[in-house]
C-alpha positions in Angstrom: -38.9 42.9 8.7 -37.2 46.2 7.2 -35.6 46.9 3.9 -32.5 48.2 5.2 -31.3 51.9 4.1 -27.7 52.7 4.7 -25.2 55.7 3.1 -22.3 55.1 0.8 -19.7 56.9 2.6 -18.5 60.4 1.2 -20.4 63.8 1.4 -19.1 66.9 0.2 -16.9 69.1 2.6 -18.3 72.4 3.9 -17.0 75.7 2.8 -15.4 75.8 5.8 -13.7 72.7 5.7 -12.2 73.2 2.1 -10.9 76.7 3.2 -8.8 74.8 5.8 -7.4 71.9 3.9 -6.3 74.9 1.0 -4.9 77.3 4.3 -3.0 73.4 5.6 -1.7 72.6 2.2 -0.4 76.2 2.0 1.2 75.8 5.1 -0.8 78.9 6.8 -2.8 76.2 9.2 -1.2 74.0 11.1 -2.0 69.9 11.9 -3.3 70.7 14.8 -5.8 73.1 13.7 -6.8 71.3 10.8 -8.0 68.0 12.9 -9.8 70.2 14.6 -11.7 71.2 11.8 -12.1 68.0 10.3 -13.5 67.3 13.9 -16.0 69.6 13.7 -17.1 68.3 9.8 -17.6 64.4 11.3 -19.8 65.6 14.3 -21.5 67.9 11.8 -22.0 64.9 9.2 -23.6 62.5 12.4 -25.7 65.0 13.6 -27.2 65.8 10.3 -27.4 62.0 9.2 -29.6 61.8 12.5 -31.8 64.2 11.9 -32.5 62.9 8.6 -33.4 59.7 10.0 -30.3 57.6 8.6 -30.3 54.2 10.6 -26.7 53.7 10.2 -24.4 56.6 10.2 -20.9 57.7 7.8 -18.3 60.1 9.3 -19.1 61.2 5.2 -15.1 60.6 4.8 -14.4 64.6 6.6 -11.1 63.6 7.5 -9.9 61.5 4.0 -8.2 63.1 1.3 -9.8 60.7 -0.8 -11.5 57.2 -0.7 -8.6 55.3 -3.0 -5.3 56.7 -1.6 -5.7 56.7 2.1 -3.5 54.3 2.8 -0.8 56.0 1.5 -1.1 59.4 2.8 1.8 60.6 4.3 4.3 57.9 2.1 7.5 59.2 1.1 8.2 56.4 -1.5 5.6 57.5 -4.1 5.8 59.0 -7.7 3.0 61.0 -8.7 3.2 59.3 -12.3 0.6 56.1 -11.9 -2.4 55.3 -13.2 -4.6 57.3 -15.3 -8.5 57.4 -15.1 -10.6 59.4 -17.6 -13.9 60.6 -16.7 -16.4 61.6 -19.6 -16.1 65.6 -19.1 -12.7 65.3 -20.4 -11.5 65.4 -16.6 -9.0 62.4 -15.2 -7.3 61.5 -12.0 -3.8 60.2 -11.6 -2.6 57.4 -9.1 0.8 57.7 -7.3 2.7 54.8 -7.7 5.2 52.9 -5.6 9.0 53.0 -5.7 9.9 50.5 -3.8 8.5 48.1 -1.1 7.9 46.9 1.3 4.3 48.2 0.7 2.8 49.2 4.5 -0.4 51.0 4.7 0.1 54.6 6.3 -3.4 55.1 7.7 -5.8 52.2 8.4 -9.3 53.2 8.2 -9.8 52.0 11.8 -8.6 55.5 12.2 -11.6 57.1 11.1 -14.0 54.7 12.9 -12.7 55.3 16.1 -12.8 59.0 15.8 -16.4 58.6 14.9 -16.9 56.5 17.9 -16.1 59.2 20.2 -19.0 61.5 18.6 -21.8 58.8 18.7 -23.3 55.7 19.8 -25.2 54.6 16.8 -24.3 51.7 14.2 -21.3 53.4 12.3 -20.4 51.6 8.8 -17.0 52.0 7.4 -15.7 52.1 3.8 -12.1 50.8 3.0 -10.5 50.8 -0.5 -10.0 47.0 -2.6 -7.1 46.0 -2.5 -7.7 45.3 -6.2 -7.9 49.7 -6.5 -4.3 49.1 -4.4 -3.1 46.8 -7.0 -2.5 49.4 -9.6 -0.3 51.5 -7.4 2.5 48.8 -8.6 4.6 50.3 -11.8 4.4 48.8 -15.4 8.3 48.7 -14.8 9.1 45.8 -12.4 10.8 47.0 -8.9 14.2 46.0 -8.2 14.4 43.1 -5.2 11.1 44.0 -5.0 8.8 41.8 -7.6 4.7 42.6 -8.4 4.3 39.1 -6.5 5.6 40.0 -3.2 3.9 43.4 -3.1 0.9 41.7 -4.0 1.1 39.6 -1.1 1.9 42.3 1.3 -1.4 44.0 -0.2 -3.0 41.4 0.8 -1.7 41.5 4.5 -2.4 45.0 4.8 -5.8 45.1 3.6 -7.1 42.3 5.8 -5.4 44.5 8.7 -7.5 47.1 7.2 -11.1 45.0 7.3 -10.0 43.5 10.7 -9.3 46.8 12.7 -12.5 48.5 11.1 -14.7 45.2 12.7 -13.1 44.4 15.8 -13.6 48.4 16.1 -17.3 47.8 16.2 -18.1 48.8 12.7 -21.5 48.2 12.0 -20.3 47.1 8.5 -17.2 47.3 6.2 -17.5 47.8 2.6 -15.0 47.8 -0.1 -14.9 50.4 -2.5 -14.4 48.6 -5.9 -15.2 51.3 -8.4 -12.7 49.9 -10.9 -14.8 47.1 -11.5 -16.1 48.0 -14.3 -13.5 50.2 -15.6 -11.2 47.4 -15.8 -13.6 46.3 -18.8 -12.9 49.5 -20.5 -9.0 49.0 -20.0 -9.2 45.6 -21.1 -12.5 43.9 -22.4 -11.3 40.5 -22.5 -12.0 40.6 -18.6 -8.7 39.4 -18.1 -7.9 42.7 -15.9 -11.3 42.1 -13.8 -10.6 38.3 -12.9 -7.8 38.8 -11.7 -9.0 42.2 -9.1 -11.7 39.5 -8.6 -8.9 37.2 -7.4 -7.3 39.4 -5.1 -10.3 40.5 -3.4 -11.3 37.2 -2.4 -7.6 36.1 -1.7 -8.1 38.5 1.3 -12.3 38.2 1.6 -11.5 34.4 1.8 -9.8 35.0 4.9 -12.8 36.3 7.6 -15.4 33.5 8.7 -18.7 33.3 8.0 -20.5 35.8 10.6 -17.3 38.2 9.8 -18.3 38.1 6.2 -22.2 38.9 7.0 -20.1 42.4 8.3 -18.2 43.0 4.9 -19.4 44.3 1.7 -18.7 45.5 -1.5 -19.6 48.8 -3.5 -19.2 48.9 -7.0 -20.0 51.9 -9.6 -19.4 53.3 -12.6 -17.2 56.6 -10.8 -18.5 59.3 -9.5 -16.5 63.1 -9.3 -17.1 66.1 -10.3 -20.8 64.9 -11.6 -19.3 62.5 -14.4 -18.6 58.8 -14.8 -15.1 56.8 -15.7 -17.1 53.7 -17.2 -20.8 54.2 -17.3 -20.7 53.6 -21.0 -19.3 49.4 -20.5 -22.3 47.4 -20.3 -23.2 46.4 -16.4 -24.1 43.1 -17.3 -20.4 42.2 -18.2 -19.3 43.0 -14.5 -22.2 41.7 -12.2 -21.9 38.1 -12.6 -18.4 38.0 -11.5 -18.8 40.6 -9.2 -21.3 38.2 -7.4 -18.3 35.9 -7.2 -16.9 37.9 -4.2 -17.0 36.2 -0.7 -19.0 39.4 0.7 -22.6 39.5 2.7 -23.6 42.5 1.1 -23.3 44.5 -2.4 -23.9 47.9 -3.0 -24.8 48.7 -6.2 -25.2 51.4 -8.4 -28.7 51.9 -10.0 -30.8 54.6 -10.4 -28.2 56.2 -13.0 -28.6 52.9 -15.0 -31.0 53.8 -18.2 -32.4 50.5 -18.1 -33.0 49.2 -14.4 -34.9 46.6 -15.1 -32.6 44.7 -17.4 -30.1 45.4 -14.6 -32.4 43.9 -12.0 -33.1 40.9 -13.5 -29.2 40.3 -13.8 -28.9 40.9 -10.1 -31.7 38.0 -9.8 -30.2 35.5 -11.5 -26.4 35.7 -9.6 -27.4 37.3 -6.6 -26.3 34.7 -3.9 -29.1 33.2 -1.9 -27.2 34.0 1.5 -26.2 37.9 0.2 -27.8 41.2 0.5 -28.3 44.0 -2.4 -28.4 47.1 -1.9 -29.6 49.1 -4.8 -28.9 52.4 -5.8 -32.3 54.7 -5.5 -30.8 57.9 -5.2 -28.3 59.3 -8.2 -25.8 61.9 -6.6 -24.3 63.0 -10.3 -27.7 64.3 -10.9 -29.0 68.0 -9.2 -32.6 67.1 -8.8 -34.0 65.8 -5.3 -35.8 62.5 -6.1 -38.6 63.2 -3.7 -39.5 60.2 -1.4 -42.5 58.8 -4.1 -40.2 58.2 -7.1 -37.5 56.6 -4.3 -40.6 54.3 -3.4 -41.5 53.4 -6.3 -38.1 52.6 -7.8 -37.9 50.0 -4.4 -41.1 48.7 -4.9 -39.6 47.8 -8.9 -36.7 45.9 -7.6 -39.2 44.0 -5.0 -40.6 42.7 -8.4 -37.2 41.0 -8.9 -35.4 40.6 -5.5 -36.7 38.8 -2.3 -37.5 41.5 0.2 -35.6 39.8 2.7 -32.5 40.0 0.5 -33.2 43.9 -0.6 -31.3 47.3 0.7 -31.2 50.7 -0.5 -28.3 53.0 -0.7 -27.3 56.0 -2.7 -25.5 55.5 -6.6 -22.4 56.1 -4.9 -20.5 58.5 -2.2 -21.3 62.5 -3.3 -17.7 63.6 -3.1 -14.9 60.5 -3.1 -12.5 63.0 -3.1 -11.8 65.8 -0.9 -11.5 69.1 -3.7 -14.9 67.9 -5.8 -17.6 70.7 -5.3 -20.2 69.7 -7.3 -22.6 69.0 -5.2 -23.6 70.8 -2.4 -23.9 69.6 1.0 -27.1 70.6 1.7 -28.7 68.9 -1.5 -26.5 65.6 -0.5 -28.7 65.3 2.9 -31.2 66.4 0.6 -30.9 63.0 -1.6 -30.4 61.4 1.7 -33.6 62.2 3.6 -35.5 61.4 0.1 -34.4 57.4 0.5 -34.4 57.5 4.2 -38.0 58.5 3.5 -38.5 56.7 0.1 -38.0 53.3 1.5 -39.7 53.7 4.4 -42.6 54.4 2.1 -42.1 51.4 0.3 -42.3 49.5 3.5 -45.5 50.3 4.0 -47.0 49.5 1.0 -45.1 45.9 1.2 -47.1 45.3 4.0 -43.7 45.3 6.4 
């Protein structure tokens, strides 16, 4: 037996790679020539996940201009005027929102996965977006001939195209990005707001079969750009019990962030289902210090306390750079963080006698 180590998905874009998305968006670099950079940034992300000694590679999200609006890149029927979310610096990011429907995705993270493919032969995971983070692409003004409860059902259509290509594609494992999780209980603490994204993820989770499902998973933290948090202030223990409601084989979960693990651990005991996975945060990207290997070990050897080893996973807080312009962490000290629980849990491993 192994505790099983895998990466988020994002890692910041090298200088390089930045300098051509500004040079494309300026219109001074062609298509063309941009792939080919972004090209270079995936085989550059595998290689380096490699040497590190990551079991199961990203493509570290080169090629997306951000984890949330994929889907929609390239849509003509957007308005730039959707949802808001606040971070704690004082910093926000807006949604687009739709004008009319039907709603199609524009780019399926199959994509992605495929292009990967062609660079290596190891176990690639993929991160999609929720549907639920889809949901609030819908306007607060209804859409003429085109009602909230027929886009939500073409959401639903789409993103189970989206799991479906991403495992008949060989993905080692899918995993929804469901970040607004818990900032749903900031924009409404009745919980109202979180049932129902809890709804429409398993509306299209409910649809894969059981050794599908051991493929699928679900990542949930409290945001993470340009080093500060949308909702790190709404207690966790409001969101994990339903989050454990969600037909998936494995959670992702942020952790080492958390100012009171333990209380956050035994939470994750009493909900986690007995058939599930956890992986648990051990390395916190928003803050600049390394954790060196020890502290990563020791934090695993903590939640062995609480979770049965044979349910138990480590993983990073959350991806280092969701979106494509946030520089606040390097690259370098992202593999950094990287190696540490690569190296962390194979430390505690050896002291749990696996």
């Amino acid at each position: 037996m192994t505790i099983a180590t895998e990466p988020i998905g994002s890692l910041p874009r090298s200088a390089t790679l930045l300098h051509a998305l500004a040079a494309h968006a300026q219109g001074t670099l062609d298509a063309t020539d941009l792939a080919k950079q972004q090209e270079q940034a995936v085989a550059d992300t595998l290689t380096r996940l490699e040497r590190v000694g990551s079991p199961v590679l990203v493509d570290g999200e080169q090629s997306k201009p951000s984890f949330a609006t994929y889907p929609v890149t390239g849509l003509d029927t957007l308005s730039p005027d959707g949802a808001v979310i606040p971070f704690a610096d004082g910093h926000t990011r807006q949604l687009p929102s739709i004008t009319q429907g039907p709603f199609r995705y524009q780019v399926r993270a199959e994509t992605y996965l495929r292009a990967a493919r062609q660079l290596t032969d190891r176990p690639l995971k993929q991160a999609v977006i929720a549907p639920s983070a889809l949901s609030l692409l819908y306007p607060a003004t209804p859409i003429e001939g085109y009602p909230r409860e027929q886009f939500l059902r073409d959401l639903a259509d789409e993103a189970e195209a989206d799991i479906r290509g991403c495992l008949d594609a060989g993905a080692h494992v899918v995993q929804l990005d469901f970040t607004e999780g818990r900032l749903s209980l900031k924009l409404d603490p009745s919980g109202g707001v979180l049932d129902d994204f809890i709804a429409l993820n398993n509306e299209v989770l409910g649809r894969f079969s059981a050794e599908e499902t051991a493929r699928i998973g679900v990542h949930t933290c409290p945001g993470g750009d340009q080093d500060s948090t949308h909702s790190l202030d709404i207690d966790y223990a409001e969101l994990l019990p339903k989050l454990f409601q969600l037909k998936a084989g494995n959670f992702y979960l942020e952790l080492a962030g958390e100012a009171d693990p333990e209380r956050v651990l035994s939470i994750v005991r009493d909900h986690l289902p007995p058939a599930a996975r956890v992986f648990l945060g051990v390395t916190d990207p928003i803050d600049p210090v390394v954790e060196t290997p020890e502290q990563v070990r020791d934090r695993i050897l903590l939640a062995a306390r609480y979770i049965p080893v044979e349910q138990l996973g480590t993983c990073d807080d959350c991806g280092f750079s969701p979106f494509a312009d946030d520089t606040s962490t390097t690259r370098d000290l992202a593999f950094a963080k990287i190696e540490a629980r690569v190296r962390g849990t194979a430390l505690a491993e050896e002291v749990l006698g696996l």
